[in-house]
N, CA, C and O of each residue as an XYZ file, in Angstrom:
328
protein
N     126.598     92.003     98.769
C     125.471     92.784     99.241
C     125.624     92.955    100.760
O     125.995     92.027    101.480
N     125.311     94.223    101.231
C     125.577     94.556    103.141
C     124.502     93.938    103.221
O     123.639     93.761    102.362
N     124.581     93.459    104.739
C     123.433     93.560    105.287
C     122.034     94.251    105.230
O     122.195     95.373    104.749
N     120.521     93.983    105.580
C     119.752     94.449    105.293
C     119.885     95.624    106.682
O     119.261     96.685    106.656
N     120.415     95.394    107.366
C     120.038     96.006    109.132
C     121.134     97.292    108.726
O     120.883     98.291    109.401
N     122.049     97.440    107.969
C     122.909     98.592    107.710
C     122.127     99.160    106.995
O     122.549    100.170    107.558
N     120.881     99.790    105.816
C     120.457    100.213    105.451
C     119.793    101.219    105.715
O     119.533    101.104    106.913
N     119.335    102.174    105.330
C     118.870    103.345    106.050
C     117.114    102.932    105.959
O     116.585    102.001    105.352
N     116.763    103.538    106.438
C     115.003    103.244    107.079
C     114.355    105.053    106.303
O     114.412    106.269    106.486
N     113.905    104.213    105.589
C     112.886    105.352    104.493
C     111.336    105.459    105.309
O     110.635    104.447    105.277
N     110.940    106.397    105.861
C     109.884    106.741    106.428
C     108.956    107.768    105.753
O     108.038    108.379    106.301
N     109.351    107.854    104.475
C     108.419    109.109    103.250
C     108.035    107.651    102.316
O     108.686    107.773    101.278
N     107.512    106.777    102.283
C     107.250    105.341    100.985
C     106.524    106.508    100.197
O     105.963    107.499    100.665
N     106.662    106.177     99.054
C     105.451    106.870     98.221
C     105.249    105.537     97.013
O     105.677    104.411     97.267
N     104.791    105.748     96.161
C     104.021    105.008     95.237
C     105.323    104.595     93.957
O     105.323    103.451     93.503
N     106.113    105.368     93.587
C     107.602    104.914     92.522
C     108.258    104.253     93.735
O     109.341    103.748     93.440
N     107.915    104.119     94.987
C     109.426    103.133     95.948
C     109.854    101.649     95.207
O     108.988    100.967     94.660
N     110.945    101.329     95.242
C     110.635    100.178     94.783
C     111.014     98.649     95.700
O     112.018     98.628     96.412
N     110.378     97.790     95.621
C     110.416     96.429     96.281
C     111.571     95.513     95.552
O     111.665     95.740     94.345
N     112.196     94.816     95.916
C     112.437     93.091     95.435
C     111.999     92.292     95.783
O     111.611     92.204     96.948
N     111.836     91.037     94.588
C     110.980     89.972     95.258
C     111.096     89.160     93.293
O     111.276     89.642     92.175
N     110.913     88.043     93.741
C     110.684     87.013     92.704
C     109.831     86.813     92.144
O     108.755     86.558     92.684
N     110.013     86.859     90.764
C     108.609     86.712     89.947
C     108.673     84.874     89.516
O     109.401     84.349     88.673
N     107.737     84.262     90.344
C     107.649     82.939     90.662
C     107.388     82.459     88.473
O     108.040     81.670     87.788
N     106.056     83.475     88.025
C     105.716     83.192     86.654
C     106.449     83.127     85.814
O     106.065     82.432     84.873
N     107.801     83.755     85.682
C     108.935     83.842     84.727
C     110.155     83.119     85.350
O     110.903     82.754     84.443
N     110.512     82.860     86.290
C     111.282     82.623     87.643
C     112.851     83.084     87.471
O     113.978     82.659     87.725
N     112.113     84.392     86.791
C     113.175     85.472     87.008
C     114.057     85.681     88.564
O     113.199     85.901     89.419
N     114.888     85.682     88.937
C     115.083     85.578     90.026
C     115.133     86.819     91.036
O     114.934     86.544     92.219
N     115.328     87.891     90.765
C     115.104     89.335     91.182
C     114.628     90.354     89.970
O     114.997     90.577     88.817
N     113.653     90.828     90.822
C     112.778     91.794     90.045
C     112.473     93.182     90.849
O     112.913     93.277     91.995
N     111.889     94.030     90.401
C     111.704     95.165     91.013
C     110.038     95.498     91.216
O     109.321     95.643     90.226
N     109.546     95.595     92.499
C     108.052     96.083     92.085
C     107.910     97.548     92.554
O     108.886     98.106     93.054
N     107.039     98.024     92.449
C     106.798     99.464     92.515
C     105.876     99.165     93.923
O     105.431     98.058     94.227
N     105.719    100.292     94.625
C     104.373    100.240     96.136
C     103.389     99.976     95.084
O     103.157     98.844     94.661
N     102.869    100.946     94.710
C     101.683    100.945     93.894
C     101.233     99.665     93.315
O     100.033     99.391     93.342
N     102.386     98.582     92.616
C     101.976     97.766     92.273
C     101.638     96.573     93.300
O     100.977     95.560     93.070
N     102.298     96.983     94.556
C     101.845     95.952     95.773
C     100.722     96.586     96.458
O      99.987     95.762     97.000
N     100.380     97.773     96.591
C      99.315     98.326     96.909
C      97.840     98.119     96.467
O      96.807     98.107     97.137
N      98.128     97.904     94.662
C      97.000     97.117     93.788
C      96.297     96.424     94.541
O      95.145     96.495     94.970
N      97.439     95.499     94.687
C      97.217     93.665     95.044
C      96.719     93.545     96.092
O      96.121     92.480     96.243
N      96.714     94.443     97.182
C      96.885     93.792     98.283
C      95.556     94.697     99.210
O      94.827     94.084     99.989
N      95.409     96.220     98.965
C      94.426     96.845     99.708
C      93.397     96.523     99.516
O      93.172     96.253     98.337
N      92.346     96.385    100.398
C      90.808     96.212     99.880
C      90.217     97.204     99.739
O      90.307     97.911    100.743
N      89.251     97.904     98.452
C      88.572     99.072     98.391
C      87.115     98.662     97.957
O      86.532     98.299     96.935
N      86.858     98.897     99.198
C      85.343     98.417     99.089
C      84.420     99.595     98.441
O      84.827    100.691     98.057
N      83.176     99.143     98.411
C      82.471     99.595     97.522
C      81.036     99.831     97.791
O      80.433     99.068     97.037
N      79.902    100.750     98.738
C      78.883    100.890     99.009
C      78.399    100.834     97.654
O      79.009    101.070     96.611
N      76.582    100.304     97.934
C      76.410    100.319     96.513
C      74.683    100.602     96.872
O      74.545     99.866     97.849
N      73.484    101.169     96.659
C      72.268    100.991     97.081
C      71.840    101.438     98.043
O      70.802    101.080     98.600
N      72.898    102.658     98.527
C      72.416    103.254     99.706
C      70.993    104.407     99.317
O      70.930    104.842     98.168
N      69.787    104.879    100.481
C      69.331    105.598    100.002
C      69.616    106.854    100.301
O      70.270    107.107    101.313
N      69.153    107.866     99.437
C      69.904    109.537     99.633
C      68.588    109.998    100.034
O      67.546    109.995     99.379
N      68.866    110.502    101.541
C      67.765    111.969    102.553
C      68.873    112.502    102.951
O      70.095    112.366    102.908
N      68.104    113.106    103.322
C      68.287    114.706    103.869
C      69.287    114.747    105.440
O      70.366    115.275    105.709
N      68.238    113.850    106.306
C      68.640    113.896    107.222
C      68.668    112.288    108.084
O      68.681    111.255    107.414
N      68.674    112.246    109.504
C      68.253    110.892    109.933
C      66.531    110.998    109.908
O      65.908    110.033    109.463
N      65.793    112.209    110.404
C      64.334    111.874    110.088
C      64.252    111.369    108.697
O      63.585    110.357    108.479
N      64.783    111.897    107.871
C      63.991    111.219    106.298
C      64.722    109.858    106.367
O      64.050    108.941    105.894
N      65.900    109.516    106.829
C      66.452    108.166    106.268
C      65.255    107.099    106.804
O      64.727    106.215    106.129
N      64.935    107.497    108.457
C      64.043    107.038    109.362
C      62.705    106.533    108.583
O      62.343    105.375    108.373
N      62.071    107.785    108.213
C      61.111    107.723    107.472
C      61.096    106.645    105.873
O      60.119    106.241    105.243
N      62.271    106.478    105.663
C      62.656    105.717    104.118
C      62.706    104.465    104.581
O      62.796    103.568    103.743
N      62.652    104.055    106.266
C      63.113    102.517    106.388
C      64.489    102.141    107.020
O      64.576    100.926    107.201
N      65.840    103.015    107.493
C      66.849    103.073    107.543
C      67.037    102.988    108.920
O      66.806    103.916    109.694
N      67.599    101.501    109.350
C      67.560    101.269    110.871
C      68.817    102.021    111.579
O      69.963    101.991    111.131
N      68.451    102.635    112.643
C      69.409    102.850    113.742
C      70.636    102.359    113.544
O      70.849    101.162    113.737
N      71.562    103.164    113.153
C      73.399    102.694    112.875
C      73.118    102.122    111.334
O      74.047    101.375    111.027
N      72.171    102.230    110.314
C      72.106    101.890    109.453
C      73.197    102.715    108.242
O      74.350    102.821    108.660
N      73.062    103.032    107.466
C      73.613    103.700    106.312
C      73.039    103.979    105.444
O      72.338    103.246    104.747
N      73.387    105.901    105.261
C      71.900    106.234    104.223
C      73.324    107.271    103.548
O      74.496    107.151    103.906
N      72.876    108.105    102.672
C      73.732    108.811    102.148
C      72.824    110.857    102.030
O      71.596    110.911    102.084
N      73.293    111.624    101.947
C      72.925    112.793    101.441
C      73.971    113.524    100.777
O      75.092    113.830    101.186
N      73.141    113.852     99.173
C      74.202    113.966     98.040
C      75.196    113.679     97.805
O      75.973    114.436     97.225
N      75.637    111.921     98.361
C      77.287    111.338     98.242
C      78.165    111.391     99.312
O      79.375    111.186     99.218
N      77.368    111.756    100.663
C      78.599    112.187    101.433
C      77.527    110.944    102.291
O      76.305    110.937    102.136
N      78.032    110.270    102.897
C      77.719    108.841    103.752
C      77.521    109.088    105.023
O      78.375    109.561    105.772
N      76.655    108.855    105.263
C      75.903    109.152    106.841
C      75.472    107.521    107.368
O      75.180    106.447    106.842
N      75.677    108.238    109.089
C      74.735    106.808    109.699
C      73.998    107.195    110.493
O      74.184    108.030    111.378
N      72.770    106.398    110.138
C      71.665    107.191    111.198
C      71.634    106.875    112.888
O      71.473    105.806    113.476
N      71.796    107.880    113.270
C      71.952    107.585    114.763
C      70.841    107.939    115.447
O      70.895    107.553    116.614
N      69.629    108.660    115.105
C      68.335    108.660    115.621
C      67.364    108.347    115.042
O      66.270    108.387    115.604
């Protein structure tokens, strides 16, 4: 096997790229992972949940929704700044 430093440098990754690395559970000794499957694992995708939906910052205002708070109108996520 060359060196890792002779290799060419892929700057397009997409989601079929694939990794090596050891699967400790089988202790297979080289395996192949996909991005996607390290991407799973590893990104955090958080999750608003209970926001309330106005119109504007007066209605969020009016609903209770503090200054830099988080309100929503029809799904698109707002913060109230007045």
């Amino acid at each position: 096997m060359a060196r890792i430093s002779t290799y060419p440098v892929d700057t397009n990754i997409t989601n079929t790229d694939l990794l090596l690395g050891t699967d400790s559970a089988t202790g297979a000794p080289t395996v192949n992972y996909t991005m996607a499957d390290i991407s799973g694992k590893i990104l955090y995708r958080p999750t608003i949940t209970g926001l309330g939906n106005y119109a504007n910052d007066a209605a969020a205002a009016v609903g209770g929704v503090p200054i830099n708070g988080l309100y929503h109108t029809a799904g698109t996520i707002k913060i109230r700044l007045v």
